[in-house]
C-alpha positions as CSV (number, residue, x, y, z in Angstrom):
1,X,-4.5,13.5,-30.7
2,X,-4.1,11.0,-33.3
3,X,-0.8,12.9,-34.7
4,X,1.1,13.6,-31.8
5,X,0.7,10.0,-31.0
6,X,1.7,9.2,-34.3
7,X,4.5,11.6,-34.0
8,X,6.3,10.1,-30.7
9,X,4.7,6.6,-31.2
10,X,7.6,5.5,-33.6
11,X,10.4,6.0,-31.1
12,X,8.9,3.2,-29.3
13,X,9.1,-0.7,-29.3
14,X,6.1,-2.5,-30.4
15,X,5.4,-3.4,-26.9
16,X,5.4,-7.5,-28.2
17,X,2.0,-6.2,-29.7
18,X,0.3,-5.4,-26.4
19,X,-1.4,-2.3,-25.2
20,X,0.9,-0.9,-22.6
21,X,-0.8,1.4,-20.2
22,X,1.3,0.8,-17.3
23,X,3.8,3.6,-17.0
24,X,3.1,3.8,-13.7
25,X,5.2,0.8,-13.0
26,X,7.2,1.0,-15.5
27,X,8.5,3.9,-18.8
28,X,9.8,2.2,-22.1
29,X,12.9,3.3,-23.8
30,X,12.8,5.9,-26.6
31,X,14.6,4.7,-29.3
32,X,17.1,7.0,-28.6
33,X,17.8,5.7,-24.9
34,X,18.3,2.2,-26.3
35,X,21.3,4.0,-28.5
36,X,22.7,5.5,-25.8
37,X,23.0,2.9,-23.6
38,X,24.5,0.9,-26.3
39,X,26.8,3.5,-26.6
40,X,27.5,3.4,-22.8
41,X,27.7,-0.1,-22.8
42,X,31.0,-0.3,-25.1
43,X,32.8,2.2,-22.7
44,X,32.9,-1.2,-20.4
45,X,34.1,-3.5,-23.3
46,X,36.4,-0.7,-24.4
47,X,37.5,1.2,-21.3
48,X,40.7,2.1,-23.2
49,X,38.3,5.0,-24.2
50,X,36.8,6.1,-21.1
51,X,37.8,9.9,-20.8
52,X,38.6,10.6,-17.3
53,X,36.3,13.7,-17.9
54,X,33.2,11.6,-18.0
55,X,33.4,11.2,-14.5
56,X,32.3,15.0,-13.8
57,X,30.6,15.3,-16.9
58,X,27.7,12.9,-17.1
59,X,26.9,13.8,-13.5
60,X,26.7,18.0,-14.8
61,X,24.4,16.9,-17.9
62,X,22.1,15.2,-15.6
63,X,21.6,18.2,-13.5
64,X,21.3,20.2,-16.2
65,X,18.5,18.2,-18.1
66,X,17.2,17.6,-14.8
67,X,17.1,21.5,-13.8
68,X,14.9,22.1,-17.2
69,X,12.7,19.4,-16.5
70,X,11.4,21.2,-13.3
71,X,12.7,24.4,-13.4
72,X,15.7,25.0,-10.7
73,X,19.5,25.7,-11.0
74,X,21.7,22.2,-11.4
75,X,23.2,23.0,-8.2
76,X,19.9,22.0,-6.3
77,X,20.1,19.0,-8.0
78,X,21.3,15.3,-6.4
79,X,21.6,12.0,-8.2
80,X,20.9,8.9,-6.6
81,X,19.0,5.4,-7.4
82,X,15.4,6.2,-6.9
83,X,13.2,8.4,-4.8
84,X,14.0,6.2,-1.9
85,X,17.4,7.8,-2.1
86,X,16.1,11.2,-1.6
87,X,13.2,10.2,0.6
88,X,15.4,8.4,3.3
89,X,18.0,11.5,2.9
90,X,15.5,14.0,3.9
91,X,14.6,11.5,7.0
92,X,17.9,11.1,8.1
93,X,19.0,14.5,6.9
94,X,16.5,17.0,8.4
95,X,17.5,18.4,11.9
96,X,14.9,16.5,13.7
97,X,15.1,15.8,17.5
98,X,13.7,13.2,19.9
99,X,9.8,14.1,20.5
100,X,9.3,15.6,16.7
101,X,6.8,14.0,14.8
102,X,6.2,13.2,10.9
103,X,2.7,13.2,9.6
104,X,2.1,10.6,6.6
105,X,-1.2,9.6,4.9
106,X,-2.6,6.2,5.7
107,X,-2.5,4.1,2.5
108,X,1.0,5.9,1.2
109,X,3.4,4.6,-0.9
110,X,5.8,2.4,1.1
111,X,8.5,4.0,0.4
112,X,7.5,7.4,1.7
113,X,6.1,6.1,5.1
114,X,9.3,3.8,6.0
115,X,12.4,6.2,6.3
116,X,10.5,8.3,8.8
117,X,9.2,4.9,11.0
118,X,13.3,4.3,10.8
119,X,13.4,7.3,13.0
120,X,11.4,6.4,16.0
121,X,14.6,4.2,17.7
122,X,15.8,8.3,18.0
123,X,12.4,9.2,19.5
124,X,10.5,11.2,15.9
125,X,7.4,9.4,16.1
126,X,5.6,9.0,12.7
127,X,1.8,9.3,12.7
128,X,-0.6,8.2,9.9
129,X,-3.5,10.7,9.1
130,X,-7.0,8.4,8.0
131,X,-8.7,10.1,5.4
132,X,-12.0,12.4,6.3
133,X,-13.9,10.2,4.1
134,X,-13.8,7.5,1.4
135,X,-10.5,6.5,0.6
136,X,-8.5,9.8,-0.3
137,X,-6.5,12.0,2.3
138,X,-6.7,15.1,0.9
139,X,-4.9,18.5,1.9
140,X,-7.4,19.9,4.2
141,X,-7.6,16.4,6.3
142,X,-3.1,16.8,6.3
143,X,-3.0,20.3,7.1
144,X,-5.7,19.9,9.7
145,X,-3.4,16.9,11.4
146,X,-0.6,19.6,12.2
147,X,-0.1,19.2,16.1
148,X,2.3,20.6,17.9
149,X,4.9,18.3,17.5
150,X,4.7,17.8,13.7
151,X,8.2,18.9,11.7
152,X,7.5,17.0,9.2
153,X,5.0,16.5,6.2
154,X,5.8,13.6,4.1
155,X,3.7,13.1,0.6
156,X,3.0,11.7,-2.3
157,X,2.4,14.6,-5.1
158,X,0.3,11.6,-7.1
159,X,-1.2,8.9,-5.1
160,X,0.2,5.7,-7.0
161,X,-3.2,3.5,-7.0
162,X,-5.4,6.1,-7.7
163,X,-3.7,8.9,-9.2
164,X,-5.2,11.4,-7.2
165,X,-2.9,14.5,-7.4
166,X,-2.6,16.0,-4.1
167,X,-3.2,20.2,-3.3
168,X,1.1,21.1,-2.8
169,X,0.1,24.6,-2.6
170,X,-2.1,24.1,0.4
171,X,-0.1,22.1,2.1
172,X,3.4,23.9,1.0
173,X,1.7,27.2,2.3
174,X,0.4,25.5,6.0
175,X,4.1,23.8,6.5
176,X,5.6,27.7,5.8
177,X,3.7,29.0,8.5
178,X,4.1,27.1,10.8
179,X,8.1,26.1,10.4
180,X,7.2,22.1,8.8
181,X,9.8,20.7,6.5
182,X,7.7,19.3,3.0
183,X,9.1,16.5,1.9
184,X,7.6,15.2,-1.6
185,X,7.6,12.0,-3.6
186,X,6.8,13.0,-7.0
187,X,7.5,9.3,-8.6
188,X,4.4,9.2,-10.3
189,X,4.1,12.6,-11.7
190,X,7.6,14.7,-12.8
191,X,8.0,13.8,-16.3
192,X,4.2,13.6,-16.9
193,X,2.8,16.6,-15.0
194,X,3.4,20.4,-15.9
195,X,5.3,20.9,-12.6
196,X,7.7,23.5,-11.9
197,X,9.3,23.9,-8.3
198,X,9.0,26.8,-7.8
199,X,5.6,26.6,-7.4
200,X,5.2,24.5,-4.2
201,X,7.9,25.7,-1.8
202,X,8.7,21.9,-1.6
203,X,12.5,21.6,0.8
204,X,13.0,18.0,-1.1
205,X,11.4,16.2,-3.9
206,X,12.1,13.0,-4.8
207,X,11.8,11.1,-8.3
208,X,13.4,7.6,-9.7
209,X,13.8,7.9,-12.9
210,X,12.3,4.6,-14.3
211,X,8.5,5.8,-14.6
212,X,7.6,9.0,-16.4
213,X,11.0,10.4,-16.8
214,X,11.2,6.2,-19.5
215,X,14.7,5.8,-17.5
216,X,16.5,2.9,-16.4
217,X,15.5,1.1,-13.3
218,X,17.9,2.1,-10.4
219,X,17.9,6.0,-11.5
220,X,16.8,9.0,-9.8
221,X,17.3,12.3,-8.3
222,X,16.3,14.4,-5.8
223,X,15.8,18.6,-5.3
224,X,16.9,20.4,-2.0
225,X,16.4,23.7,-2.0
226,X,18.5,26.4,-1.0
227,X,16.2,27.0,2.1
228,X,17.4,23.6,3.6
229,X,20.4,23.0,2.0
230,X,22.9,24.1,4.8
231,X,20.4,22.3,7.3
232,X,20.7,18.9,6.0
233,X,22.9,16.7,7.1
234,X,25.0,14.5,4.8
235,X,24.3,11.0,5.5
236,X,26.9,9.6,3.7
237,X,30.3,10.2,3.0
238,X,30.7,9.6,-0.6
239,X,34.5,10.2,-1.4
240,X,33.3,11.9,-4.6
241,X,32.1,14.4,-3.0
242,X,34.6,15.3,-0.9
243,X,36.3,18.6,-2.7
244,X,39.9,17.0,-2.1
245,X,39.4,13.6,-2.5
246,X,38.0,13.9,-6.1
247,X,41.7,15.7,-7.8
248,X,43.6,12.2,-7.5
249,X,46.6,13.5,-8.3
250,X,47.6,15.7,-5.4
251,X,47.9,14.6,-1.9
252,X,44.4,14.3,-0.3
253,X,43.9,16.9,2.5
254,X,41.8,15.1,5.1
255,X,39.4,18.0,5.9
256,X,35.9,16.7,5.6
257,X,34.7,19.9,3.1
258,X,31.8,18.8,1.0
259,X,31.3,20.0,-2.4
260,X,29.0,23.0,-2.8
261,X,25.5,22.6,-3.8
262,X,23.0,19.2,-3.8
263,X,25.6,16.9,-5.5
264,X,26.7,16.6,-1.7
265,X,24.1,14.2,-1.5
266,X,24.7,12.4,-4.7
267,X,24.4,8.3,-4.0
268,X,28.0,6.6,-4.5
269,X,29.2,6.0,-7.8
270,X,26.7,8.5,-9.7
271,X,28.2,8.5,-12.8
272,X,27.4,4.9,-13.9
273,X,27.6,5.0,-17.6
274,X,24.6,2.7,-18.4
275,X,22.1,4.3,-16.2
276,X,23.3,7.7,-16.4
277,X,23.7,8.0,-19.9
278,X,20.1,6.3,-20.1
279,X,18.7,9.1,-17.6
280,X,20.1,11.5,-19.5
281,X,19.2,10.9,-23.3
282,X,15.2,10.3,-21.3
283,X,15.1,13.6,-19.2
284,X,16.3,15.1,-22.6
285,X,13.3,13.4,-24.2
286,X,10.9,14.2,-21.9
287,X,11.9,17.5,-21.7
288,X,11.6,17.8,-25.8
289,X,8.3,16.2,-25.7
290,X,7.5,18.7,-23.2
291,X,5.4,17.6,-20.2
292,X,2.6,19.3,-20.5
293,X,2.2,17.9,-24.1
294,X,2.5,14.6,-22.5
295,X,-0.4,15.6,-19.4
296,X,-2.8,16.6,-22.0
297,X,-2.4,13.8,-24.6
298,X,-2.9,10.9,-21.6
299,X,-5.5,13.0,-20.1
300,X,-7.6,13.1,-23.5
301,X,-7.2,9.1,-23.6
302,X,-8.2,8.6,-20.0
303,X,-11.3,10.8,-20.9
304,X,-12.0,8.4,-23.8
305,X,-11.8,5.5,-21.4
306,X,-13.8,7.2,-18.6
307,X,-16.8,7.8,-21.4
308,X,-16.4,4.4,-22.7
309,X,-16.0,2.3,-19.0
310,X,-19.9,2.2,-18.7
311,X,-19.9,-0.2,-21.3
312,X,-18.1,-2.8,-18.8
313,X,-18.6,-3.2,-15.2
314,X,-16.0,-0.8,-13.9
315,X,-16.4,2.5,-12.1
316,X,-14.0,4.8,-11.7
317,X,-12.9,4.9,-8.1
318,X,-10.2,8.1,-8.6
319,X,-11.2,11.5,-8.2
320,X,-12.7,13.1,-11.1
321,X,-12.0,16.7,-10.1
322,X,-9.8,18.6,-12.9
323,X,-7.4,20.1,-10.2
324,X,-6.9,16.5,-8.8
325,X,-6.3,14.2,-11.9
326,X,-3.2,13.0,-13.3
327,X,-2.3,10.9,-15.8
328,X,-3.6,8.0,-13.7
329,X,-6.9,6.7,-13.4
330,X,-7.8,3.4,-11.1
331,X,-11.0,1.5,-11.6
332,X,-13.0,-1.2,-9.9
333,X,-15.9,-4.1,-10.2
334,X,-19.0,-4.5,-7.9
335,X,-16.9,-6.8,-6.2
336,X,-13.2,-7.7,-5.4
337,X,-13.3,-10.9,-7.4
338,X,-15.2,-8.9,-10.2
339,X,-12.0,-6.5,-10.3
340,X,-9.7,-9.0,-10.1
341,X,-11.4,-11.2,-12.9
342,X,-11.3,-8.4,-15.3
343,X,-8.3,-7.7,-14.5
344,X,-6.4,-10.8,-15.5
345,X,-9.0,-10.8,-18.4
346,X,-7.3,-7.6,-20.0
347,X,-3.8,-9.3,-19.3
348,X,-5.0,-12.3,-21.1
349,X,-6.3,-10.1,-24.0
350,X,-3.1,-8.5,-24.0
351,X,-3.5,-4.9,-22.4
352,X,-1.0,-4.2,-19.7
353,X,-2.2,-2.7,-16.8
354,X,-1.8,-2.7,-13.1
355,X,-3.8,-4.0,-9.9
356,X,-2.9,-1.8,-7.2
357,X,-4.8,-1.3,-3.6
358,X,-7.5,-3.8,-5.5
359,X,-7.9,-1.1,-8.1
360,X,-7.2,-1.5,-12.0
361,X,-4.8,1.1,-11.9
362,X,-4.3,2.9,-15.8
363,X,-1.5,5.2,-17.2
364,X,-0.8,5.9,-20.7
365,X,1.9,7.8,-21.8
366,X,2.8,9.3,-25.4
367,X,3.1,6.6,-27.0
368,X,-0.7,5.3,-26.4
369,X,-3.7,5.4,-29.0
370,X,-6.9,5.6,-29.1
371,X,-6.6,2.2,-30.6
372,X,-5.4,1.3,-26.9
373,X,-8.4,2.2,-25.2
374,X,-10.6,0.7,-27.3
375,X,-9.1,-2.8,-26.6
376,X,-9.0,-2.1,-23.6
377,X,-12.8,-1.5,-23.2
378,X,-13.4,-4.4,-25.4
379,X,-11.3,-6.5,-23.0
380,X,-12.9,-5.1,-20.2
381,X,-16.1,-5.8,-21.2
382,X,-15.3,-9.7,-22.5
């Protein structure tokens, strides 16, 4: 473990000499993201050298580093600011009708739960499922919510204050048989997770780009597959997507004919040469890296911390099944204030974490030590 850290840590910043376990909120740069975006960034102070290719280009190169990070073709691939791009296309995209129903967990992610609310002015009621027990709604509880009504099952693939990793396969399996659009936010585990599509027969999944994928804020993209592709409505009318309005030199014929494949639903003005270029060179990191390389080496850490965390007063309060973990772990005090007090105790000691849901929420990435955890316990402990 000690040299594929020390392989990857060097393309890092020093973090201002803090631990940084919070990739969950936020990735780093590589080195080599920095570059590019300094790269990117003269195009603006130079756009006497902007190629008038780079329009279609950078958009294709996303897709395509995109499509190996989770195994598709390029063409299911659209590019947008965040999940909440893809997570509000799906809600105002599917072909829903007054009296359908979405089925959420209680305690998601905002932004999964709020496009499909947005809905219920149009009659699609949204209903929250309450866990069987404790604090996780797992796959059984979702698929066991199904009513009659229910078109859609919104998710989380990684619950973002826990990290519990949800069962796709169950759920992808129920919504097949019974005709239920899945609709997945996988913010907190593509990049991290060995994940390929094709797995889950998931109809969209969306991902920002600014947490495991070490992108810039305001990045993203989002997979529709074939299945629903046709079915989907475009919610926007993005000139650049428009097959005649793109070829600026020939009169514009005003037939509204989209261009073929997900790029339909790209967000306006895709090919931003800061974030773009910084998506790009990151996905192309990642990808080289390799996610499951990445899943195992935070995995072994979290293990480290979990048989170290009895020295402190935290538990763990995420689930310690192997099938459910990700490269997130949440712990907690006796009591609130106890979490909360060692929780700005680590800050003050200089290890970067999260409190989320009350939780002390942990994610390390490549980049982490042993060394890390160690402070981190020692923190933890006072």
């Amino acid at each position: 473990m000690a040299d594929e850290a020390t392989r990857w840590r060097a393309q890092f910043s020093d973090f201002g000499g803090r631990s940084y376990l919070d990739c969950a909120a936020q990735g780093p740069f590589p080195q080599e993201t920095a570059e590019e975006v300094r790269r990117a960034l003269r195009l603006k102070e130079h756009p006497e050298e902007i190629p008038d290719t780079l329009f279609e280009e950078l958009p294709a190169r996303a897709r395509a580093a995109v499509a190996r990070l989770i195994g598709c073709n390029p063409a299911s691939i659209a590019l947008g600011p965040g999940a909440s791009h893809g997570l509000n296309l799906a809600a105002r995209g599917l072909p829903l009708r007054r009296g359908d129903e979405a089925l959420v967990s209680q305690g998601e992610f905002p932004a999964v739960l709020y496009p499909w609310l947005n809905l219920e002015a149009d009659g699609v009621a949204t209903r929250l499922v309450a866990p069987a027990s404790g604090r996780i709604v797992d796959a059984a509880t979702l698929v066991g919510a199904i009513g009659p009504r229910t078109r859609v099952i919104a998710v989380s693939l990684v619950a973002f204050s826990t990290g519990y990793r949800v069962d796709l396969q169950a759920i992808a399996a129920a919504c097949r048989e019974r005709e239920i659009f899945l609709v997945v936010d996988g913010a907190q585990g593509i990049g991290a997770l060995d994940f390929r599509v094709a797995d889950d027969p998931i109809d969209v999944l969306a991902v920002s780009g600014y947490k495991w994928l070490l992108g810039p804020y305001g990045s993203g993209f989002t997979y529709v597959s074939p299945r629903v592709l046709e079915r989907l409505r475009v919610p926007d009318a993005n000139w650049l997507v428009i097959e005649s309005a793109r070829h600026l030199n020939r009169r514009s014929d005003p037939a509204l004919k989209f261009s073929e494949g997900a790029r339909r639903f790209d967000a306006p003005e895709t090919a931003s040469f800061l974030n773009l270029s910084a998506l790009i060179a990151s996905v192309e990191f990642v990808n080289r890296v390799r996610p499951p390389t990445i899943e195992s080496h935070a995995r072994r850490l979290l293990d480290r911390l979990l048989q170290g965390i009895e020295t402190t007063r935290l538990r763990a309060a995420s689930d310690l099944e192997p099938a459910r973990r990700s490269t997130i772990l949440s712990f907690e005090g006796p009591t609130l204030d106890d979490t909360r007090t060692i929780f700005r105790r680590l800050r003050e000691k200089g290890v970067v974490v999260a409190l989320r849901d009350n939780l002390i929420r942990v994610s390390p990435n490549i980049y982490n030590t042993p060394d890390d955890v160690a402070r981190f316990l020692a923190a933890a402990a006072g």
